[in-house]
N, C-alpha and C positions, 0 to 999 in steps of 0.2 A: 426544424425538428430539434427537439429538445437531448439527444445526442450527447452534447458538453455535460448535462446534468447527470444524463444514465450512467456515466463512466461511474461516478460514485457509488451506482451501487456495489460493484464491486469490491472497491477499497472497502466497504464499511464489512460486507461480507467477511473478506479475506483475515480482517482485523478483530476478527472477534476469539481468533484465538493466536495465543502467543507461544508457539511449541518452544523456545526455550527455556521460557518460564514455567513451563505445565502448566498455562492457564487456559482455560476453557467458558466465555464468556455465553456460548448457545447450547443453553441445558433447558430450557424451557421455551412450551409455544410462546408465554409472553416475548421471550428475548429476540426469537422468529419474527412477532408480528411488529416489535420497534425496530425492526429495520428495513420497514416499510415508509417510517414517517410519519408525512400528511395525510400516505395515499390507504384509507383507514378501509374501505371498501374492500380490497386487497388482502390487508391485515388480520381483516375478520375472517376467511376463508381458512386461514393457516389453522391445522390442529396439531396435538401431538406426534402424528405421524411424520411431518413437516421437518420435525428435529433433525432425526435422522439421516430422510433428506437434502438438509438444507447444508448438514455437515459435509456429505457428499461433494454438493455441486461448491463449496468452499475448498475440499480439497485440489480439486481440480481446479480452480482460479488461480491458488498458493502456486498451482504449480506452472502455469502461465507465467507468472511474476517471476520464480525462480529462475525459469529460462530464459526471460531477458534478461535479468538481473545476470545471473553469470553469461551474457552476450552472445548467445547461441539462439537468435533471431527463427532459423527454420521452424526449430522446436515450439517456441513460443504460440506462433502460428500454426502451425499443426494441431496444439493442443487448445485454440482456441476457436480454430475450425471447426472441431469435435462436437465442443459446444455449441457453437449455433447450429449444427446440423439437429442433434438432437433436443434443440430448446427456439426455435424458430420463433422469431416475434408478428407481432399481428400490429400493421400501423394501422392507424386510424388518423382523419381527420378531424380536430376539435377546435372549441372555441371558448375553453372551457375556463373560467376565470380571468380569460384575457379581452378585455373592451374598451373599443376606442373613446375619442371625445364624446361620440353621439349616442353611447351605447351598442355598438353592434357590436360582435365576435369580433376577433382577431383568430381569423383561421391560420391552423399552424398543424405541422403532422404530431403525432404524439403516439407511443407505443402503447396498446393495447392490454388489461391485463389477460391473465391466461385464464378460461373459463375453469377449467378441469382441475386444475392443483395452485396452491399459494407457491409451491416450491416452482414450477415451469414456467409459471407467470415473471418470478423473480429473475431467476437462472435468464429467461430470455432478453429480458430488461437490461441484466448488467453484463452480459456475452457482448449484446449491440455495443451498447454503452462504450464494451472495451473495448475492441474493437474500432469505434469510429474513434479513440482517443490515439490509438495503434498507427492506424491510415493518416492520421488528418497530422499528428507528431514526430511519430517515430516509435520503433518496436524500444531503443532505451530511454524511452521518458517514461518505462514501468521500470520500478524500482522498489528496491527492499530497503530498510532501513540499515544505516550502517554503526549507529551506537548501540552496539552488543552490551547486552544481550538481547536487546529488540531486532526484532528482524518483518517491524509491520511494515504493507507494503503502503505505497502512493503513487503518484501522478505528475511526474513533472511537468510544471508550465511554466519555470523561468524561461529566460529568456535566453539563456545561453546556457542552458543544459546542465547546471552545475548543483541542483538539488541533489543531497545527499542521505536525507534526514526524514523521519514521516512529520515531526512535529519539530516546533522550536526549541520545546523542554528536549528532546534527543540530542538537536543541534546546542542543547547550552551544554549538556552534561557530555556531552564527546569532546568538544573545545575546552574543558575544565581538567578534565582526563587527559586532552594531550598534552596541558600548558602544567599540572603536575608533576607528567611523565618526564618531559624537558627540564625540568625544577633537581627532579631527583638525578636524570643525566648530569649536569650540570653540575650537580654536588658532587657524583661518584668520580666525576672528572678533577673538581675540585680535590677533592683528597687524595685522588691517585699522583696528579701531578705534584700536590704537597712531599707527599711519601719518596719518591724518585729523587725532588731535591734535596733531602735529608738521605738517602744514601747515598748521593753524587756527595755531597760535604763529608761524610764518612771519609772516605776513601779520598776526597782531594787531600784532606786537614793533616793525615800524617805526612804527607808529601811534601806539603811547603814547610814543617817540619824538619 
């Protein structure tokens, strides 16, 4: 089952808006239906109403993320419980683009879309998704970004759990940020201790005096 791949629906969901920054990336059906992808069948369904929706069922992933990310595991799962109860997935088996040497299918399970709404179709797609990333890794390999002011989520799959960052660009400009920070330490240190031994020499110089 294709599972590994559904997790991302999620993260791209989650990431379309950035509340520190007050940015708001899903203002239109277009912006609904590219986050669909390849799966354009899908896509087409989604209308305007979808928006609205689609905000929704983002809230509610953000806050998935949030609760493991502050390490409060119950919560996490409870609030992602919620979701698939009311977003249940339909698998199906297909063979759909995948064939062997000789031509036949490569039968494989694959999640169904939702007939009735582009938003249910989605919502259920990236609940599974998260869910089998949840079980299969661990509730803290969801994660929020830690170079502030971003706070987009991701998915860890190092190898030793040490992902911090949603992108590289986060991880260059937080490392830039801390080796600044230490620069300016480093000086304020510098001048203090300057300062100290110009008033220890004060106060020795009339003495040997």
């Amino acid at each position: 089952m294709e599972l590994a791949y559904y997790s991302d629906y999620a993260v791209r969901l989650v990431n379309t808006e950035e509340p520190a920054r007050n940015k708001d990336s899903l203002t239109s059906v277009d912006a609904v239906r590219a986050l669909f992808g390849a799966n354009a069948s899908a896509a087409r369904r989604a209308t305007d109403a979808d928006v609205t929706r689609f905000r929704s069922v983002r809230g509610r992933l953000r806050a998935v993320f949030e609760a493991a990310d502050s390490g409060d595991e119950t919560l996490a799962v409870d609030q992602l419980n919620s979701l698939l109860m009311e977003f249940p997935v339909s698998p199906q088996v297909s063979g759909h683009d995948h064939r062997d040497e000789d031509g036949r299918p490569l039968w494989h399970m694959h999640l169904a879309d939702h007939p009735s709404n582009a938003t249910s179709g989605y919502a259920a797609i990236a609940s599974m998704g998260l869910a089998f990333h949840l079980t299969e890794y661990g509730v803290d390999r969801l994660g929020l970004c830690e170079a502030a002011p971003c706070r987009n989520a991701y998915l860890d799959t190092s190898t030793n759990r040490s992902r911090r960052y949603c992108s590289d660009r986060c991880a260059t400009r937080a490392n830039v940020a801390a080796y600044r920070a230490r620069k300016r330490l480093e000086t304020s240190r510098s001048v203090s201790t300057g300062r100290t031994d110009d008033a220890s020499q004060a106060i020795i110089t009339p003495t040997e005096r």
